[in-house]
Structures are given as C-alpha cells and as structure tokens.
ZAKELO-121734 format. One line per 8 residues: number of its first residue (from 1); their letters; for each residue x, y, z of C-alpha. Coordinates in Angstrom, 1 decimal, padded with zeros to 4 digits. Layout:
N
NUM> A> X,Y,Z | ... $
REM end
This chain:
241
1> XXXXXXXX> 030.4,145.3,190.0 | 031.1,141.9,189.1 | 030.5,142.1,185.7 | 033.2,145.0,185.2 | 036.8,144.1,183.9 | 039.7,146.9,184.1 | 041.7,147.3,181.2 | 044.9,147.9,182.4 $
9> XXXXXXXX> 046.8,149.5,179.4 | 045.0,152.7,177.9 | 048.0,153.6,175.2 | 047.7,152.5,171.7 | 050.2,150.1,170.1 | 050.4,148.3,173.4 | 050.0,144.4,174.5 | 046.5,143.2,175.2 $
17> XXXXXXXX> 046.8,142.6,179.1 | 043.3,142.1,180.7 | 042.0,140.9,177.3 | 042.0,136.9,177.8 | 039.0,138.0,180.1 | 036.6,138.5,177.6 | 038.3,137.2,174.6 | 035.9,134.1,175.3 $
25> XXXXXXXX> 033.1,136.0,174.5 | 034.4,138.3,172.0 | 035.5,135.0,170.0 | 031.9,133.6,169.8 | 030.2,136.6,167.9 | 029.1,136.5,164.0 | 029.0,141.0,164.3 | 030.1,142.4,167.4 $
33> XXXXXXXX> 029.5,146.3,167.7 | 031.8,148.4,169.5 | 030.3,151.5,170.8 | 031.2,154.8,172.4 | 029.9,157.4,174.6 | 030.7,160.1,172.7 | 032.5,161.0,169.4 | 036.2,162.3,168.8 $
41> XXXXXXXX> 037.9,161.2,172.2 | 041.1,159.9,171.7 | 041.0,157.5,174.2 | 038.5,155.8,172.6 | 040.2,155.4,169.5 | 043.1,154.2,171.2 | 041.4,151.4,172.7 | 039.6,150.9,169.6 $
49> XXXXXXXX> 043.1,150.5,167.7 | 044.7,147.9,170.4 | 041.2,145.9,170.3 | 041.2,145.3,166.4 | 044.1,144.7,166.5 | 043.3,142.0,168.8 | 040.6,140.8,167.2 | 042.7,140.6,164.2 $
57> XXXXXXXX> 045.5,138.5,165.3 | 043.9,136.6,168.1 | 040.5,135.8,167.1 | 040.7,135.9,163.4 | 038.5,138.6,162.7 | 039.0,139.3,158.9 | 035.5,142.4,158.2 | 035.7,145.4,160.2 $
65> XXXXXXXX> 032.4,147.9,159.5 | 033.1,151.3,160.7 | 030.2,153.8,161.1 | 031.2,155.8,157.7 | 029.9,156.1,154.2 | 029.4,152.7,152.7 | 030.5,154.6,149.2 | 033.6,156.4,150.6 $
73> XXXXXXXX> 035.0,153.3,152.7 | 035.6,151.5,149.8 | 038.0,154.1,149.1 | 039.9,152.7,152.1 | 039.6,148.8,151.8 | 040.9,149.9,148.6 | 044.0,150.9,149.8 | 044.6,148.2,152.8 $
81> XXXXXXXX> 043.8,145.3,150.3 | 045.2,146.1,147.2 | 047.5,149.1,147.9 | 045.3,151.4,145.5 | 044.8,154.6,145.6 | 046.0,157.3,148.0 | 045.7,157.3,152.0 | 044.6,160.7,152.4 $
89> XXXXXXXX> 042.6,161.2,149.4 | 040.9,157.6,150.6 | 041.0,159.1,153.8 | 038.3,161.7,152.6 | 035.7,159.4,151.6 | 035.5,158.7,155.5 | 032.7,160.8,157.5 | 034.8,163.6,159.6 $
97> XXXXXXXX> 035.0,161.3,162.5 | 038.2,159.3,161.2 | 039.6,161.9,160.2 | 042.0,161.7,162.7 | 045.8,160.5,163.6 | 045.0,157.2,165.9 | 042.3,156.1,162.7 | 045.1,156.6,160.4 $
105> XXXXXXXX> 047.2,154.6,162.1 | 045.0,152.0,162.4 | 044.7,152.2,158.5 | 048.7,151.6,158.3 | 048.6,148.7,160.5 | 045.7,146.8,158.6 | 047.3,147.7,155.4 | 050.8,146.4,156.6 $
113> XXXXXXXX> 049.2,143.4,158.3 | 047.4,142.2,155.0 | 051.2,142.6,153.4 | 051.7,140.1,155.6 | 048.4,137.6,154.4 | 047.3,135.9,151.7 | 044.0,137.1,150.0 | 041.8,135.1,152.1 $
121> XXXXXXXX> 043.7,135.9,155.3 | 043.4,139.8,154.4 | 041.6,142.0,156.4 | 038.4,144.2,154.9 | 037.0,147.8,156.2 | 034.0,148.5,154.8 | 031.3,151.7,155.9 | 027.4,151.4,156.7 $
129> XXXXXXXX> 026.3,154.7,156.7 | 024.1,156.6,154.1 | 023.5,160.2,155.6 | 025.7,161.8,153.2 | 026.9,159.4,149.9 | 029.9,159.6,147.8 | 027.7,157.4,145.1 | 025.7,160.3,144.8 $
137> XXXXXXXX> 028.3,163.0,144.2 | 029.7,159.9,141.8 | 026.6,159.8,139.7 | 026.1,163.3,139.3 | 030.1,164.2,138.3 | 029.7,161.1,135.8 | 031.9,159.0,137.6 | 029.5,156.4,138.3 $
145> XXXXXXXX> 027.9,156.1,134.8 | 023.7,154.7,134.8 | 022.7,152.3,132.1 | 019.7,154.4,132.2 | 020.9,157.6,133.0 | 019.0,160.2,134.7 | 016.3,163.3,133.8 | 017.4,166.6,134.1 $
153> XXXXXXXX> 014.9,166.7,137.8 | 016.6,163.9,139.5 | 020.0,165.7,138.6 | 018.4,168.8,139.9 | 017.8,166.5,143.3 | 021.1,165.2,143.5 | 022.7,168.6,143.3 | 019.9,170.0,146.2 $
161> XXXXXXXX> 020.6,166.5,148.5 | 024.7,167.7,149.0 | 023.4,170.7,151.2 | 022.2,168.2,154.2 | 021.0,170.9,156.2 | 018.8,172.0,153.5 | 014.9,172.6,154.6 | 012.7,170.6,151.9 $
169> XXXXXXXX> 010.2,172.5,150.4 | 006.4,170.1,149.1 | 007.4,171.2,145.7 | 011.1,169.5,146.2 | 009.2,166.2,147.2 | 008.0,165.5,143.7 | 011.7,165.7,142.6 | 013.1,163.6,145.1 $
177> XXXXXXXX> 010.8,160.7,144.4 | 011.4,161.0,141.1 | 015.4,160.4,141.3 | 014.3,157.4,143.9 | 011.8,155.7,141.2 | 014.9,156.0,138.4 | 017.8,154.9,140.8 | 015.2,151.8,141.9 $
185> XXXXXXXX> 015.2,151.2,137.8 | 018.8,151.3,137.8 | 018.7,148.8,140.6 | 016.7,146.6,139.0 | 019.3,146.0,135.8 | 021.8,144.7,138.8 | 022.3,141.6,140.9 | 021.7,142.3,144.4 $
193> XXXXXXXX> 024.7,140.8,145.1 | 026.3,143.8,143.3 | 028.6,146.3,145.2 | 027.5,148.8,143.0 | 023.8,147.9,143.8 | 024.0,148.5,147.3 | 025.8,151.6,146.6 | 023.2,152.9,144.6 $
201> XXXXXXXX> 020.4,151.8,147.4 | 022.5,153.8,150.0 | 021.5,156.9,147.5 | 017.9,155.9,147.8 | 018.5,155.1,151.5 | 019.8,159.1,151.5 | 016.6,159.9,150.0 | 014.3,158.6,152.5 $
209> XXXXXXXX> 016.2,160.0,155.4 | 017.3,163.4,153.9 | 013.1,163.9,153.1 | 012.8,163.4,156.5 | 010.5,165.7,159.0 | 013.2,166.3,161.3 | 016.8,165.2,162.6 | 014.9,162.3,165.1 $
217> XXXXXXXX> 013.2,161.1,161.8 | 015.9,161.2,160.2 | 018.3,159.0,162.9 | 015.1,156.7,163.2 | 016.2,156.0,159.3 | 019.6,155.9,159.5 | 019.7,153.9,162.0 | 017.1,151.3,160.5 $
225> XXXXXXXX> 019.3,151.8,156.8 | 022.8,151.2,158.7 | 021.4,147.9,160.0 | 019.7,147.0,157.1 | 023.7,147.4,155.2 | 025.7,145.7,158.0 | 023.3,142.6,157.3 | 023.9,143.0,153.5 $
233> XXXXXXXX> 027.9,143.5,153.9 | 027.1,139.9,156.5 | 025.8,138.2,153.5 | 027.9,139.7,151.2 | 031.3,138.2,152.7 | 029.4,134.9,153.3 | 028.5,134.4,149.6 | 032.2,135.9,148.5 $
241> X> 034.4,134.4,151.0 $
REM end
C-alpha cells in the first residue's frame, strides 16, 4: 500500500527517523487522536512516548488528552507544570492503563521538558474520561466541599456509584437522579468556564452512563461524554491560553 509509511525505530527514547513523512500532516491538526488496537502493549506506548515527544519539540504541541479520568489527570498536569504533588500518588488518579513504566517515563520527560519552558511554552496533560470519577470520591470524603452540599440520598448514591459493576436496582434510580438534579444545582452557582464545573459534570456524566442498561449502553455514553470533554478542554485552552 501506498498509503503505508514504516517506522523504522520501534525503541523508546530514540530519534524520529521516518517521521518528516507525515509530520506535514500531523502539523496541520487542531486534536489529533492517536489510537491503538489494543490496550497494555508496550510497543504501543513506546511509540506513543517517541511521537509526543515529537509533537512536542517539532510541531509545538503544548495539550496532550489522554484517555483517563478528567478528575485524576489533573493530579498529573499538576506535577509536570508546577512540580506539585507526588508522581506516584498523582500516578493513581490515572485509570489502570498508565499505570505503567513507559507512561511514567513519559511523565518525567514532560515534567523535565516544561523545566526547560516558560509558562506559556509548558506542556499540559489533561484526562477525558468519566467512567469512574475521582470528583466523586472528592465530594463524598469532603474534599471537594458544595456550596449547597448534598442530602443524605445522593450521598447514599455516591457511596453505591464506586462499585461500577454494581447491578441498579428501579428503586436505586430515584436516588441517582436525585444526586444528578443537586450536582446540576451546584453547577449552576459556577461559570462554565470553571475547572471545577466540568469536574462536577464528569460526576453527572458518571451518572448517566453508570444507570445505563448494559456495558454497550454504557460505551455508547462514554464515548458521546469523552467527546463532549475533549471539545470543552479545546475551548478551555483557547479562552485561557
């Protein structure tokens, strides 16, 4: 096939040889998605490593979005802008996927390449995923404190919504809605521009998908919410940057 270009190198860390192929249309992208036939290959996130870094340093990609928890990755750009926190307690905010030595090295090279930047130059990781929400576990521990707070039922539906494989019963349904109407409430008192908003959307987001009839329900919504949050993160560094 024509259309077919062979990347020579296949080890991490290593120069870009092949990439000036593409790098034309790579270059010419507002979101580009890189995908994957399967999860947990290592080959995959080696070539995954070696193309940000690419992108990074040749094409002046400054927003990566990485199929994670949108709550939990902001554990992470934490850590690669501003040197907060700590790697591997930031590291378990990610979903189980990243969890791994090639993503972790990634993470060091994007936190010592924004060393190397100024602010506007940096480098941003953010998640787009809402199966499972750290905001939620961060509302219900106190962390994350409502202006509005919450009723004892939608506490009892945050506490039920951590077991994901957890069959909803008709008399849970009346619950659920309930913690959705009070989180919209909460929503409401905040800009939209708001990190914290579209945190607390990811929990209704969770909602929606976790209430769901079955698991191709439920990726029919998560796919639809992880779009609709890559577009928001899109207008998000627009209006900030």
């Amino acid at each position: 096939d024509n259309n077919l270009i062979e990347i020579e190198s296949k080890q991490p860390n290593s120069t870009f040889a092949n990439f000036e192929h593409f790098s034309g249309v790579l270059s010419k992208n507002k979101i580009l998605a890189i995908g994957e036939v399967t999860h947990g290959v290592k080959e995959f996130m080696d070539f995954r490593g070696t193309l940000i870094k690419h992108l990074v340093t040749k094409l002046n990609y400054k927003v990566i979005v990485v199929e994670s928890d949108f709550s939990g990755a902001q554990l992470i750009n934490d850590y690669i802008l501003y040197g907060k926190g700590d790697k591997q307690a930031s590291m378990m905010g990610m979903l189980g996927i990243w969890r791994n030595k090639e993503f972790v090295e990634i993470i060091d090279w994007l936190k010592e390449y924004n060393l190397t930047q100024t602010f506007a130059n940096k480098v941003k990781l953010y998640g787009c995923d809402m199966q499972t929400t750290l905001t939620a576990a961060w509302i219900g521990n106190g962390s994350i404190k409502l202006k509005k707070g919450l009723s004892d039922d939608s506490r009892k539906a945050l506490t039920m919504m951590q077991d994901i494989f957890y069959k909803v019963k008709s008399a849970d349904k009346e619950i659920l809605q309930k913690l959705k109407s009070e989180l919209n409430d909460e929503i409401a008192l905040l800009p939209d521009t708001s990190r914290l908003s579209r945190s607390i959307l990811t929990v209704v987001q969770s909602i929606d998908y976790f209430q769901a009839g079955d698991w191709y329900q439920r990726n029919k919504i998560r796919d639809k919410c992880m779009a609709e949050n890559v577009a928001w993160l899109y207008e998000y560094e627009k209006k900030n940057n």
